[in-house]
N, C-alpha and C positions, 0 to 999 in steps of 0.2 A: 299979809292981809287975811284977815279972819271970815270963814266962810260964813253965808248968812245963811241960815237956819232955814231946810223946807217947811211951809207950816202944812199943817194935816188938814186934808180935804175931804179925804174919806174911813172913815173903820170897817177894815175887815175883818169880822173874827171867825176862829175857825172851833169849832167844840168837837172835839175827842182827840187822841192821837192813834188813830187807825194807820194801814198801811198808804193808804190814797192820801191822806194830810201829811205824812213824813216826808212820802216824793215831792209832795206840792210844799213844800215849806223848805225844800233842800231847793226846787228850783229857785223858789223865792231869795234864797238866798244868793242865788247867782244871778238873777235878773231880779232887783227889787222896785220897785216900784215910787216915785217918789211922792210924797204927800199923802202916801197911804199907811195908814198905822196898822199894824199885823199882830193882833191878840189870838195865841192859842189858850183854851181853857179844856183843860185835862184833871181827872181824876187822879190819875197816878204818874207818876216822872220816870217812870217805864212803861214799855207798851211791849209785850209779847209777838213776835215775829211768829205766825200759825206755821211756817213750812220747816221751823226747826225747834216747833214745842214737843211734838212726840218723840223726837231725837234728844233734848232736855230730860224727858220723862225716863226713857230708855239708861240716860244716864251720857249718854254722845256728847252733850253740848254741857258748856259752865248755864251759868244763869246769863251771868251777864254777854255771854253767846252770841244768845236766842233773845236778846232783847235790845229794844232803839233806846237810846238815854236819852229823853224828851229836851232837858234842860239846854244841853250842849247845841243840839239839832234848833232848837227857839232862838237862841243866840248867832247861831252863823244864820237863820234868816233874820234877825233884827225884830225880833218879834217879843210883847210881853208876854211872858208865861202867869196863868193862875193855875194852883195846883187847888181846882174846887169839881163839885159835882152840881151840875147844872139839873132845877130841878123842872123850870117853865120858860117857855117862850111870851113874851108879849111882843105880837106881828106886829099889831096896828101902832105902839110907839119906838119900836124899832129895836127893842130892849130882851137881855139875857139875864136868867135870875139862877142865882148860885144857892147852892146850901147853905152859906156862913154867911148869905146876905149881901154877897157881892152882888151890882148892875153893872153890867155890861153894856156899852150903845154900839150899834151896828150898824155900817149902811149894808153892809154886805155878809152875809152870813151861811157857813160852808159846816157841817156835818157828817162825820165819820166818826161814830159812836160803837162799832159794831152791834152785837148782839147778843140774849142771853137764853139759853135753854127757856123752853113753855114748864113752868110746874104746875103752875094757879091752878090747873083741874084736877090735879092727885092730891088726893088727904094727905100729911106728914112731909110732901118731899119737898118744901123751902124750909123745913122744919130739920128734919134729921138727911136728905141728899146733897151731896157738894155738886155745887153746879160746877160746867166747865169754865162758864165765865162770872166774874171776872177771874182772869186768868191769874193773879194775885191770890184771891182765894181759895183756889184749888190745888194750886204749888205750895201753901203755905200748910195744907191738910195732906198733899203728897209729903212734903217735906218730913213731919210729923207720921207720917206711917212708915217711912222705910226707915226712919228713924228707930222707931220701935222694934218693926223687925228685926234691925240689927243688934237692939240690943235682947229682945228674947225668939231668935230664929227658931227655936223648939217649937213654939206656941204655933198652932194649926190657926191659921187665918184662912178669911176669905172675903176677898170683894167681889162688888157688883156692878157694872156697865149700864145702865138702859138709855138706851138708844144707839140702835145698828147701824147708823148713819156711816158715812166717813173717819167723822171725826170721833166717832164709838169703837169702831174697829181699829183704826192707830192705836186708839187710847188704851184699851184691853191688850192689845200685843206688846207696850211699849210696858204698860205697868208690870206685864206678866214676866218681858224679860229683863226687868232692874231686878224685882226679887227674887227670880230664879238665881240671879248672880249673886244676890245676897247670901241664900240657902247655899246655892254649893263652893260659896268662900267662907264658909262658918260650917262643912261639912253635915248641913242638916240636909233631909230629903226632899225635894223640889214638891211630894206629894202633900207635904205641910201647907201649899197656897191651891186654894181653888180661885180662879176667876168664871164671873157669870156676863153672859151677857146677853139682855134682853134685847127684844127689839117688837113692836106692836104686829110688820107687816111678817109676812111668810117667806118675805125675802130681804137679807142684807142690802147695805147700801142702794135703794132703789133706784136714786137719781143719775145710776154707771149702766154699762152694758153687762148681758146676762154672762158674757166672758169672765168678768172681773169678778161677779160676785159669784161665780161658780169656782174660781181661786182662792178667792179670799175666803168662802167658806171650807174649801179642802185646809186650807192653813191652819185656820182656827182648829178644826178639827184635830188635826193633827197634833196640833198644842194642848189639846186635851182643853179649851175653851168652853165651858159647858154652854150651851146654845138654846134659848127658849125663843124662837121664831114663833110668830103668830100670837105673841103673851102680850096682851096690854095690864101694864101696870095701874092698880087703882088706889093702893095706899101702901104707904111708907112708916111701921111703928116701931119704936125701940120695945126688944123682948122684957118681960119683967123678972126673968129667972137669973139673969146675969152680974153678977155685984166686981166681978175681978175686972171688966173689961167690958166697952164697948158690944152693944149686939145690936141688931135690926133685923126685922121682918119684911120682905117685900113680896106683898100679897097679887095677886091678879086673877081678871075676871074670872079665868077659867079656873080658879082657885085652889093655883098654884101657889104656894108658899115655899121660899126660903130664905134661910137667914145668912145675914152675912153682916162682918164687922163693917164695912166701909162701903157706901152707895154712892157712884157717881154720875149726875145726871147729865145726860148728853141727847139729849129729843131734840125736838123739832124748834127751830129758831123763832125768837121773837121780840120785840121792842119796848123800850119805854113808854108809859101810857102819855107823859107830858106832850110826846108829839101831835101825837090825836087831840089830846085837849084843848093845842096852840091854835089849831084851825088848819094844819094841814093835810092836806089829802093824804091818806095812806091804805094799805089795802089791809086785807084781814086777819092779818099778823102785827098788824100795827107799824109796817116799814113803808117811809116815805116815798110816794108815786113820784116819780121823777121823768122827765122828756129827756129826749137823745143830745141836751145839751147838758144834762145832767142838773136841769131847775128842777126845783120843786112845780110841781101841775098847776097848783093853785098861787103861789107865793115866789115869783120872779126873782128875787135878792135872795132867796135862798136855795141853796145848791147842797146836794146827798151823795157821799159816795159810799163802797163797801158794801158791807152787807146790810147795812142801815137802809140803804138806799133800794126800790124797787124799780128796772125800767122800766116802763108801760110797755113800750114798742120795742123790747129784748131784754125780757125776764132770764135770767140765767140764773141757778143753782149759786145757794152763798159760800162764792169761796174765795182762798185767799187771793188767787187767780185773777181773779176778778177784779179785787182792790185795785191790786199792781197797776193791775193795765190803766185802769180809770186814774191814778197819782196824773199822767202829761196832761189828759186832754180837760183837767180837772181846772189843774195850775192854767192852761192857756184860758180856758173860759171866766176865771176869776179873774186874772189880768183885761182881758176882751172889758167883760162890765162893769168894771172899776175907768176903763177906757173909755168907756160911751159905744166901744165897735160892736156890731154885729158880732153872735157866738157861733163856734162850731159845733153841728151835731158830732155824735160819736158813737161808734156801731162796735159793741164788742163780736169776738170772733166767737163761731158756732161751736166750732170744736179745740179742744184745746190738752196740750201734753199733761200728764197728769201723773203724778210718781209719790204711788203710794207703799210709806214705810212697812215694813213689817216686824220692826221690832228688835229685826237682829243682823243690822245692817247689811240687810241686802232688800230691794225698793219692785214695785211692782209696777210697769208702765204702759198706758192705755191712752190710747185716742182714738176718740170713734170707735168702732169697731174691732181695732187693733189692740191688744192686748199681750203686754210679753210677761214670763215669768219669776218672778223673785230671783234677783239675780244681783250679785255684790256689786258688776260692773254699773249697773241702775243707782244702787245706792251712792255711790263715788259720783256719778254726774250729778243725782238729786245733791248730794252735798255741796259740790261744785259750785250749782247755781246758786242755793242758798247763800252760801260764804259771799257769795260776789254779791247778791242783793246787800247784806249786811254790810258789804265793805263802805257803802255808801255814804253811812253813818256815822264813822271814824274819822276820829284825829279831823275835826273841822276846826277850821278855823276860828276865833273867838271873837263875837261883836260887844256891844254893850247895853243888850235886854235887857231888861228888869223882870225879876222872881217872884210872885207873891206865893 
C-alpha cells in the first residue's frame, strides 16, 4: 500500500550555514518534523569550521578538513537547499528575497549568517584589505600568496594583520608559520617575511584576561611579529612606485606609515545593513537583539544564532563557542513553535575553556582567570575536540532534497 503523502503546513526556513544551523539541521535530521518544510538558503555549499580555520591556515588541516559540505548535511535533514545571497527581509508578508530574485515564504524563520570585519570607516580598506570574512575570500587570497611565495621565495614580502582581536592573533601566527615553512623548504631565510600586526587598543585581545594577553604578546614578540598597539588605522592606499608586484600603504593617525604587500582585515565585527532595514531590533553593530529563547525582540517567528545574534540578557563575546552551544537549544525551540508549545529560555555559560592556537602546533588554554602555557599536549586535545565536532558531518546518510 502506498504511503500518502504529509501535506505542508508550515515553512521553515533557515538563512546562513553557520555553526548553530549545521547542529540544528543535523538534529533535524534525526527528529524531522512532519508537514514542516525545511529550506536552508546559503551563499556557499561550504561553511568554514572557525576552530580549525587557523590550523587550515598554518597548513594542519586539507580544506575540506576544516569545512561542513552544506549539500550532503541539507539532504540527510530533508531540507531544500538554495545556493543564493539573501539580500532583504519582507516581515510583514512573511517573505525572503534573494540576489537572483528568488522569494522565499516563511512561517518560521531562523538566522545564522555570522559576521563581517567593520571597514565602511577606513578609506581604501574594502578597496585594497582582505577581509576575514567571507571566509571564501580570504582562502582564495591566502591561497594565491603562498602560492607565490613558493614560487619566488627570494622576493622579501611582507604582510599585515589589523585587528588584535582573537581572531588577529591566530591569524598572524598561523600565516607567519605556513611561510616560515615555505622559506626554509626552498632554503631561503625566514628574514625575507615581515608580518605586522595592528591593533587600535594598547592592549591585545581585550575581551581575555590580562594572563592571556601578557602570553600571547611574549609569543608574538618572540616571533619577531612587529606590534603597533595603540595604532588606529585611517587609510588603506596601493603605493604608486611599484610596477613588478603588489604594494600598499597603511597609514595611521599617529602617522605611522608602512607598507606591505598583503593587508588583512580583522577588526571589530559587524552585520549586514538588510537586517536593520527589515525592521528588526538590532544594536549598534547591526546584530540582531534576541531574548533567552533566542527570538528576535521585536519579531517572534524569527530566531538568531551565532554571532549574528546579540543576547539582551547575556551578551557574550562573538565566538565560535558560542554558536556550538546555541545549535540544541536552537533546534528545540524551532521544533517548540512550529508546535504551537511554549519555548525554552537558554542561559549560555559565563566562563568557558578556550584553546588558543599558536601557530606551531602547540595551543594556549584559559578559563577565567586560569591560564596555561603553549603546550603541544593543548594542541592534541584542541585537535581532538575539533576532529569530533567535525565528525558530525560525515558520511550521512542520503535523503532526497532538492538543490537549487
Amino acid at each position: 500500500m502506498q504511503q500518502k503523502l504529509q501535506p505542508i503546513v508550515k515553512d521553515l526556513v533557515m538563512i546562513g550555514g553557520g555553526h548553530s544551523h549545521a547542529i540544528a539541521l543535523k538534529m533535524f535530521g534525526r527528529k524531522p518534523l512532519p508537514g514542516v518544510r525545511l529550506t536552508l538558503i546559503t551563499a556557499a555549499k561550504k561553511t568554514a569550521y572557525s576552530g580549525m580555520l587557523p590550523g587550515h591556515i598554518a597548513g594542519f588541516y586539507s580544506h575540506d578538513e576544516c569545512h561542513i559540505d552544506l549539500p550532503p548535511l541539507a539532504n540527510f535533514a530533508q531540507a531544500h537547499l538554495y545556493i543564493d545571497k539573501v539580500v532583504a527581509l519582507d516581515l510583514e508578508n512573511h517573505k525572503v528575497l534573494c540576489a537572483n530574485g528568488l522569494v522565499v515564504d516563511f512561517d518560521v524563520l531562523s538566522i545564522d549568517i555570522g559576521s563581517t570585519p567593520a571597514t565602511v570607516s577606513v578609506s581604501g580598506a574594502a578597496e585594497y584589505a582582505i577581509a576575514a570574512k567571507p571566509v571564501s575570500q580570504l582562502l582564495e587570497h591566502w591561497y594565491e600568496l603562498i602560492e607565490a611565495v613558493g614560487k619566488n621565495p627570494q622576493e622579501p614580502i611582507s604582510i599585515a594583520i589589523v585587528g588584535g582581536g582573537a581572531g588577529g592573533v591566530e591569524l598572524a601566527l598561523s600565516m607567519q608559520s605556513h611561510l616560515h615553512r615555505i622559506l626554509r623548504q626552498t632554503q631561503q631565510p625566514i628574514q625575507n617575511l615581515e608580518v605586522h600586526l595592528f591593533q587600535r587598543g594598547t592592549e591585545l585581545m581585550p575581551n581575555y584576561h590580562s594572563s592571556v594577553r601578557h602570553q600571547i604578546q611574549q609569543i608574538l614578540t618572540a616571533q619577531d611579529i612587529k606590534l603597533h598597539l595603540g595604532e588606529t588605522v585611517c587609510k588603506v592606499a596601493p603605493t604608486l612606485y611599484s610596477e613588478t608586484k603588489e604594494m600598499f600603504e597603511i597609514k595611521c593617525e599617529s602617522g605611522l606609515i608602512v607598507e606591505c604587500n598583503k593587508i588583512f582585515w580583522v577588526t571589530q565585527a559587524s552585520a549586514p545593513e538588510w537586517l536593520k532595514s527589515a525592521g528588526l531590533a538590532t544594536d549598534e553593530q547591526g546584530f540582531i537583539l534576541v531574548k533567552d529563547t533566542l527570538q528576535s525582540q521585536t519579531h517572534p517567528q524569527v530566531f538568531a544564532a551565532g554571532d549574528i545574534a546579540t543576547m539582551v540578557n547575556h551578551p557574550r563575546p562573538k565566538a565560535g563557542v558560542f554558536a556550538v552551544r546555541q545549535g540544541k537549544p536552537l533546534f528545540e525551540n524551532l521544533q517548540r513553535i512550529l508546535l504551537g508549545k511554549p519555548l525554552k529560555p537558554y542561559r549560555p555559560q559565563k566562563q568557558y575553556l578556550s584553546l588558543i592556537g599558536t601557530g606551531d602546533e602547540r595551543a594556549i588554554a584559559t578559563r577565567g582567570a586560569l591560564t596555561l602555557p603553549p603546550h603541544k599536549l593543548l594542541w592534541h586535545y584542541k585537535n581532538w575536540i575539533d576532529w569530533r565536532f567535525m565528525e558530525r558531518f560525515r558520511n550521512l546518510p542520503s535523503s532526497k532534497s532538492k538543490v537549487s
